[in-house]
C-alpha positions as a Markdown table, in Angstrom:
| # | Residue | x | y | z |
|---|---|---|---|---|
| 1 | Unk | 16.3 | -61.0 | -46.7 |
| 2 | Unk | 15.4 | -61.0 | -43.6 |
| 3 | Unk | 14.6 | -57.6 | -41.8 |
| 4 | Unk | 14.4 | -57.6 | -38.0 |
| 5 | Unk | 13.0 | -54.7 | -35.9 |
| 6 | Unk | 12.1 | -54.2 | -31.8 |
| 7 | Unk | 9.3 | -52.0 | -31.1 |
| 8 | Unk | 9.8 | -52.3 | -26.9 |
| 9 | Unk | 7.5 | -55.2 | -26.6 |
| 10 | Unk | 4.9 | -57.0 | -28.1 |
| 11 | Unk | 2.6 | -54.9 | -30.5 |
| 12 | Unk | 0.7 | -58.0 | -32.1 |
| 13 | Unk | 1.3 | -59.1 | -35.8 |
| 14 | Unk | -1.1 | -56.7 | -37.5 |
| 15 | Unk | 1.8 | -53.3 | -36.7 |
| 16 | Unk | 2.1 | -52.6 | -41.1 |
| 17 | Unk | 0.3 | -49.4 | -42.2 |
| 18 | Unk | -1.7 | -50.2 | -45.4 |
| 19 | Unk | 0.2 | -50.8 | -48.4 |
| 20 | Unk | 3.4 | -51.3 | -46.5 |
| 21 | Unk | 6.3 | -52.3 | -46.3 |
| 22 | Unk | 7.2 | -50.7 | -49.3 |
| 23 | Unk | 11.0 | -49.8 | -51.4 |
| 24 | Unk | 11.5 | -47.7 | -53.9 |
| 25 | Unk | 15.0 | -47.5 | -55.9 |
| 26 | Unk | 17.8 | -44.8 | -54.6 |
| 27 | Unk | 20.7 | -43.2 | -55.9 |
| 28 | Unk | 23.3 | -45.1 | -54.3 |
| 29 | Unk | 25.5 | -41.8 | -53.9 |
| 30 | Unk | 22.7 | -39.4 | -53.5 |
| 31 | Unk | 19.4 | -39.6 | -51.2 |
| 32 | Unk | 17.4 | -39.0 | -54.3 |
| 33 | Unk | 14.7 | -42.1 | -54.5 |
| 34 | Unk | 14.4 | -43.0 | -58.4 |
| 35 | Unk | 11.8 | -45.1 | -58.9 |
| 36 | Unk | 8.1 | -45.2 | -58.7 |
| 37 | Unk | 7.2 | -47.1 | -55.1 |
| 38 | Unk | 7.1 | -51.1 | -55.1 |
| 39 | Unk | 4.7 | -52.9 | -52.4 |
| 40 | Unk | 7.1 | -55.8 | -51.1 |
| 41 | Unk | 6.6 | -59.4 | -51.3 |
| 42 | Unk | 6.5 | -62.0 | -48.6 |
| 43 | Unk | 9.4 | -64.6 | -49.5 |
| 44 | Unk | 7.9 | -67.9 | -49.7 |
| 45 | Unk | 4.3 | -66.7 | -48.3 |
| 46 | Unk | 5.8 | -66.2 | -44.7 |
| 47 | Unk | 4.8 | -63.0 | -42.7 |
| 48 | Unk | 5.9 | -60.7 | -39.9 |
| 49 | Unk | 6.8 | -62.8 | -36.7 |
| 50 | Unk | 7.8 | -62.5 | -32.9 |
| 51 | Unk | 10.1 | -63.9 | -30.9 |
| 52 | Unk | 9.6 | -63.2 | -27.0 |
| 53 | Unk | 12.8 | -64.7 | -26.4 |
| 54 | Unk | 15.0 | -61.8 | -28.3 |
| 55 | Unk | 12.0 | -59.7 | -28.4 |
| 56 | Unk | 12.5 | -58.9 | -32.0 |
| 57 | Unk | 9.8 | -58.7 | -35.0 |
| 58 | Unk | 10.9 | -60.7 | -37.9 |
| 59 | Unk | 9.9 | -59.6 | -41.8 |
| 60 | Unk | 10.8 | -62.0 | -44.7 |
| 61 | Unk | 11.5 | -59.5 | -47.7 |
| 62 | Unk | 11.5 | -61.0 | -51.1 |
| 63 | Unk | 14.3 | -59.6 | -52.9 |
| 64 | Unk | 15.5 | -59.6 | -56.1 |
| 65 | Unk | 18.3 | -60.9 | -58.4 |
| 66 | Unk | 17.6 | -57.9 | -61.3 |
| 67 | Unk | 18.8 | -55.8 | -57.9 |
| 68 | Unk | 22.3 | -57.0 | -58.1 |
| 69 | Unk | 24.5 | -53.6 | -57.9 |
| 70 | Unk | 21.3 | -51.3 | -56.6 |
| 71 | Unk | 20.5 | -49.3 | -54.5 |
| 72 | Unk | 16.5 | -49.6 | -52.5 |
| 73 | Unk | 15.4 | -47.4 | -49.7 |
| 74 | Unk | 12.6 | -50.2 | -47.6 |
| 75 | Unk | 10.5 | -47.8 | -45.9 |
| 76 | Unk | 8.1 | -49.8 | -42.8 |
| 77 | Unk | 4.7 | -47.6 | -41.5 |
| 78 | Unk | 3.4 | -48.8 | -38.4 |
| 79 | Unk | -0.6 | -48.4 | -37.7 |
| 80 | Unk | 0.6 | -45.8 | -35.3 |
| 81 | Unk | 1.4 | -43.3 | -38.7 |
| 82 | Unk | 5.3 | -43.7 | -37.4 |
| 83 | Unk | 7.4 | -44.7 | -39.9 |
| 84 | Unk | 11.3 | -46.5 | -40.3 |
| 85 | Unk | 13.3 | -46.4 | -43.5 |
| 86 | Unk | 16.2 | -48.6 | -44.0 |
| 87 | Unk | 18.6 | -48.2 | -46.8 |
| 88 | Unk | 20.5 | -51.3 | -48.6 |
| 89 | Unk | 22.8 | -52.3 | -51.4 |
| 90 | Unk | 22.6 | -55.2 | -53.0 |
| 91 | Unk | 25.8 | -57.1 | -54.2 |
């Protein structure tokens, strides 16, 4: 799934706090956050990219079929301590 993001610019490709991105499981009807926290995977062994042109960041997340009717909070730290959460459900 691809998960795209501006940060006002270029920051350079190393913007990930340590040991994120991360998701956890939620409560699709709640915020409570269920689940222990999962480091995420790079689909296919691709990585965060840039394009200038649209001047949006670009992060491959490897998601998961055993997901199907979940809920998962993907929470993004940037080396600046700032940090973004995004909440989905997956079909």
């Amino acid at each position: 799934m691809p998960v795209k993001f501006r940060m006002g610019g270029f920051r350079g490709l190393d913007i990930f706090a340590a040991g994120y991105p991360n998701s956890q499981v939620k409560n699709c009807s709640t915020t409570v956050l269920e689940s222990a926290v999962e480091q995420t995977v790079n689909a296919g062994g691709s990585s965060l990219t840039y394009d200038p042109a649209c001047d949006t960041y670009s992060y491959i997340w490897k998601t998961d079929k055993s997901w199907s009717g979940t809920c998962r909070q993907l929470a993004i730290r940037f080396t600046d301590l700032s940090i973004q959460y995004a909440n989905f459900k997956f079909k």
